[in-house]
C-alpha positions in Angstrom: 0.0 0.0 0.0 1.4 3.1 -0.8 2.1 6.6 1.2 -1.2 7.8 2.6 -0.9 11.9 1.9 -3.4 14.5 1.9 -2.8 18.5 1.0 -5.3 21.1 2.3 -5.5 24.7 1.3 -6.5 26.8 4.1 -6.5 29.8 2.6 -6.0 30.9 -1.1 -6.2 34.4 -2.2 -5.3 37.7 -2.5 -0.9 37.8 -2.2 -1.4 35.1 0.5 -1.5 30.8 0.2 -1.8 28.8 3.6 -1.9 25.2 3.0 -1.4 21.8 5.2 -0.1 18.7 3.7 0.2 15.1 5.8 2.1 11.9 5.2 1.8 8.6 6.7 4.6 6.4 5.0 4.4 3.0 4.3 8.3 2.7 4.3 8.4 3.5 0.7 8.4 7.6 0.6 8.1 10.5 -1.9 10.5 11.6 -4.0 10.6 15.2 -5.5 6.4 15.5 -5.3 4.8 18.3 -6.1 2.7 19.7 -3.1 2.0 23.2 -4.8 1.4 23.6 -8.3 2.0 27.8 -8.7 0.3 27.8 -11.7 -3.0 26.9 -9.7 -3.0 29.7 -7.5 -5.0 33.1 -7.9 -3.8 35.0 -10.3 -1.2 32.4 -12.1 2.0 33.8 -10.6 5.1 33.3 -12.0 7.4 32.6 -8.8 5.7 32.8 -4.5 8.4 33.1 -1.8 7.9 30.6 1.3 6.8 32.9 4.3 7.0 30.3 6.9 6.7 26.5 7.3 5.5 24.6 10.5 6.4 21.2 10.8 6.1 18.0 13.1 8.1 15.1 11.3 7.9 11.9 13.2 11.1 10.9 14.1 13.9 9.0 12.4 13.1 11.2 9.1 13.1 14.3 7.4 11.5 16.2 4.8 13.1 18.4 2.0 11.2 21.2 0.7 12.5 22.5 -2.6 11.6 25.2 -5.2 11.3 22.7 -8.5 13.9 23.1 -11.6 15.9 20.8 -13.5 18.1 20.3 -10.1 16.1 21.3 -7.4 16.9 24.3 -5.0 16.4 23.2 -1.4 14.6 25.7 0.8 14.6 23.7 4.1 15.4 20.1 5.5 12.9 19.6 8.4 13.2 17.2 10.9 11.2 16.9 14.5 8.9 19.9 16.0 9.3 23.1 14.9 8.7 26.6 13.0 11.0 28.0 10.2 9.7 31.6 10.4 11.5 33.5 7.4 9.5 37.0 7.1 11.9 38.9 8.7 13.8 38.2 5.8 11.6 38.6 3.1 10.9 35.0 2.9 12.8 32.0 1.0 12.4 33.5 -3.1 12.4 30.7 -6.0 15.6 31.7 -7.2 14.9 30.8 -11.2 17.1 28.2 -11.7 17.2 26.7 -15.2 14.5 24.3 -16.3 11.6 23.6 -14.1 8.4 25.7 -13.2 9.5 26.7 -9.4 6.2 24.4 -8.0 7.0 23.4 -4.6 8.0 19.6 -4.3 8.9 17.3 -1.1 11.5 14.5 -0.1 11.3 12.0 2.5 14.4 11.3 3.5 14.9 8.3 6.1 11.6 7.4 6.3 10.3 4.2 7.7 6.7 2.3 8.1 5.0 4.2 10.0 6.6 7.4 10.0 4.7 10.3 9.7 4.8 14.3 8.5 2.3 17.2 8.7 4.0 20.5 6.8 2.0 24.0 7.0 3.4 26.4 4.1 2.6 30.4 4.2 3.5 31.4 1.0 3.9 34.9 -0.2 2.0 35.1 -4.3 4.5 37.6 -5.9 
């Protein structure tokens, strides 16, 4: 049976994207999938910038969150409890790398039966 994985938007609208996405793993993982499809949003924007990212990652594994392009630019490896809160910076940008559309994609890394994610994503629509 494969991964069991939902993704949620909370909110959608305006220069703002709020969504929650959940993994239960079977053992067998996801490798580069695409949790946010920019072309979808309001408004069709071109790039978004990652505002701030909650996480609870079951332990053992991780997840990597990248900006998608022919080799992925990592935005954050996320393991255990915790909040990556990047406003203050202006948020993580998709920084255009060659090839790709700059959707947002996730990696489990290390993941076993049983383990288990649940990701919140602010994004900033630019």
């Amino acid at each position: 049976m494969p991964d069991t994985v939902t993704s949620q938007v909370l909110h959608s609208g305006g220069r703002d994207y709020i969504g929650i996405f959940t993994n239960n793993s079977d053992g067998t993982g996801e490798a580069a999938v695409q949790k946010v499809d920019i072309s979808a949003l309001t408004g069709a924007p071109a790039t978004v910038k990652i505002k701030r990212i909650k996480y609870s990652v079951s332990t053992g594994g991780s997840v990597l969150i990248a900006f998608d392009h022919t080799t992925d630019d990592t935005v954050a490896i996320v393991t255990g409890n915790g909040e990556m809160d990047l406003r203050n910076f202006g948020g993580s940008h998709d920084p255009a790398s060659a090839g790709g559309t700059g959707d947002i994609m996730f990696t489990t890394i290390g993941f076993a039966a049983a383990d288990s994610y649940m990701i919140v994503l602010e994004l900033g629509i630019a």
